[in-house]
C-alpha positions, 0 to 999 in steps of 0.5 A: 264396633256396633252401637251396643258396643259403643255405649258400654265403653263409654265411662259412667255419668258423673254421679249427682251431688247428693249421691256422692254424699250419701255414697261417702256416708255409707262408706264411712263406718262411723256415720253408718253407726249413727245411721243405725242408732238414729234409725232405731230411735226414730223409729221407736219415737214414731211408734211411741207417737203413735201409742202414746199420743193418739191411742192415749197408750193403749197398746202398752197398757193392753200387751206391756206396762203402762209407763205413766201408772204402775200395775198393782203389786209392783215393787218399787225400786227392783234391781235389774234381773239377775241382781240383788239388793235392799228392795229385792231380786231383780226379775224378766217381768222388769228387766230394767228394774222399776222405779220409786212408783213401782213403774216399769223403767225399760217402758218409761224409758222406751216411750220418753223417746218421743220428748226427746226427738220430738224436741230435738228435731221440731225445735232443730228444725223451726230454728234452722229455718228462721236461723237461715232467713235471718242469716240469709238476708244479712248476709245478702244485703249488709250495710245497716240491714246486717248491722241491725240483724246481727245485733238482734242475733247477739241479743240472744247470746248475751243471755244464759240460754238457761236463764232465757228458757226458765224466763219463757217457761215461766212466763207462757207455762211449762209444757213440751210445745213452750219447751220447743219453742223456747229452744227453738229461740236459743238454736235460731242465732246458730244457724243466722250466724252460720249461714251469714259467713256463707252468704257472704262469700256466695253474693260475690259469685258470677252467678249471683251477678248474672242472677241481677243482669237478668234482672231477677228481684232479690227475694228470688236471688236469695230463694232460688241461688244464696240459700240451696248454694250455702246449706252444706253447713248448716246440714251438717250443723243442724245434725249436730245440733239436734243432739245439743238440744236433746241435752237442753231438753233433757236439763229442762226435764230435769229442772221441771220445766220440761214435759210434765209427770207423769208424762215419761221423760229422761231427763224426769227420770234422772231428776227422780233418781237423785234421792235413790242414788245409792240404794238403786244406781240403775235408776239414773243410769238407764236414762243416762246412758240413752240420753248419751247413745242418742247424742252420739248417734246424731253426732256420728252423722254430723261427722259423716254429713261434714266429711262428705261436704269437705271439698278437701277430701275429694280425690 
C-alpha cells in the first residue's frame, strides 16, 4: 500500500475542545436560534453605535427618522399601519406607529438597542472578571482568605439589588456608564461564587500539585491552570446572565435611573406607555416584545453553550 494510501486509512484527528462545542452548538436547533437572533441584535447595536454615538445620528436624521426629535407634523399616538383608532390610521411612513411625541417608534426602538447590549455585555463582562478573580483566589487558598472573600461576596446578596443600584444611582448620578457599573457590582457575587465551587475541586488536581513541585508561584497556578481549567460554567453563566441584566437595565429605564431622555431606551419607552395603555396598547408592546426575544436569544445559547460543556452528554 503507497504512503498515500496509508494516510487516507488512517482515522481523523480527535477535534479540539472548542470545536466539539462549537459543533454541538451548530447541531443544536435551538442554540443556532439564539445565534440568529443575538447575531442580528448586535449587529443592529453596532450599527446603532456608530450612527448614534459618534455621528451624533446622522444617517437616521438624514435618510430615517430621528429617534430622539419627531419630524414636524407627526401625529402623535398613530396606530401601526393597517389599523385604526381615536388618533387615526395607521400608515407605511410609521410602520410601528408613533408615540406621545410623535417619534417614530420602529427608530426608537431600533436605536435603543444599543442601551440594551451595551449594558448587558460591558456589565457582564466587567462583573465576570472581577467575579472570577474574586472566586478564584477563595476558591484557591481557603482558610481565613476564603472566609474573609465570601463574607464580603455575601454583603452584596443581603441588599435588594434594586435598592443597592437606586443607592448608586443616586449617589454618583444617573447615567448609562454609573448604570453599568452599578449592575456590574450586583453581577460580580454570581460568577465569585460560581468559580469558587470550581476551584475547589480543580486545586486538588495532579496537576496543580505538579504545578507547585515545579515550583511555579501561586499567581501563576491560578493564571495559567485554576482559571482556563474552571470557565465552563462561568461561560455559560455569563450568556445567561447578559439576558438577566439586559431586564435590570430595562427596569432602571423604567424607574428613571437608566439612560436619560431623550436618549432612546426600551425600558423609557415602556415606562412612557403607561398613561396611553388603553388608547395606544402598541406602544408598550413593541419594546416589550423586544426586551423578551433579546432575553430569549441569549438565553438559547446559554442552553446550547451548558449542553456542549455537559461532560454527560458525550457519546
Amino acid at each position: 500500500m503507497s504512503d498515500a494510501e496509508d494516510d487516507a486509512a488512517e482515522p481523523a484527528g480527535p477535534r479540539s475542545g472548542w470545536e466539539e462545542i462549537t459543533g454541538q452548538l451548530r447541531r443544536n436547533s435551538t442554540s443556532r436560534w439564539g445565534l440568529y437572533i443575538v447575531s442580528v441584535v448586535i449587529a443592529v447595536a453596532i450599527w446603532v453605535f456608530i450612527d448614534g454615538v459618534l455621528l451624533d445620528y446622522h444617517f437616521a436624521e438624514k435618510y430615517w427618522y430621528s429617534p430622539v426629535t419627531a419630524p414636524p407634523g407627526s401625529p402623535s399616538l398613530a396606530p401601526p399601519v393597517g389599523i385604526s383608532n381615536q388618533f387615526g390610521t395607521g400608515t407605511w411612513a410609521h410602520p410601528l406607529g408613533t408615540d406621545h411625541r410623535g417619534r417614530d417608534i420602529l427608530a426608537r426602538l431600533v436605536y435603543g438597542t444599543r442601551v440594551a447590549i451595551q449594558v448587558g455585555i460591558v456589565a457582564t463582562g466587567i462583573g465576570a472578571v472581577a467575579g472570577t478573580l474574586i472566586g478564584a483566589v477563595s476558591g484557591y487558598y481557603g482558610g481565613w482568605i476564603d472566609d474573609a472573600l465570601q463574607r464580603f461576596v455575601e454583603t452584596f446578596y443581603a441588599i435588594p439589588f434594586i435598592v443597592m443600584m437606586i443607592a448608586i444611582m443616586s449617589t454618583f448620578g444617573r447615567n448609562l456608564w454609573i448604570a453599568i457599573v452599578g449592575v456590574s457590582v450586583i453581577t460580580m457575587p454570581v460568577f465569585a461564587r460560581l468559580i469558587r465551587s470550581e476551584v475547589l475541586s480543580v486545586r486538588e488536581e495532579e496537576y496543580i500539585e505538579a504545578a507547585k513541585a515545579a515550583g511555579l508561584r501561586d499567581r501563576a497556578i491560578i493564571w495559567r491552570h485554576v482559571i482556563p481549567n474552571s470557565l465552563a460554567p462561568v461561560l455559560v453563566q455569563a450568556t445567561l446572565q447578559i439576558g438577566v441584566n439586559i431586564l435590570i437595565v430595562a427596569a432602571l429605564s423604567f424607574l428613571g435611573f437608566g439612560a436619560q431622555p431623550p436618549t432612546p431606551s426600551w425600558g423609557a419607552m415602556l415606562a412612557q406607555s403607561r398613561e396611553y395603555m388603553l388608547p395606544d396598547p402598541w406602544f408598550s408592546l413593541w419594546p416589550g416584545l423586544a426586551i423578551l426575544v433579546t432575553v430569549v436569544g441569549f438565553n438559547l445559547i446559554g442552553d446550547g453553550l451548558r449542553d456542549a460543556f455537559d461532560p454527560r452528554l458525550d457519546d
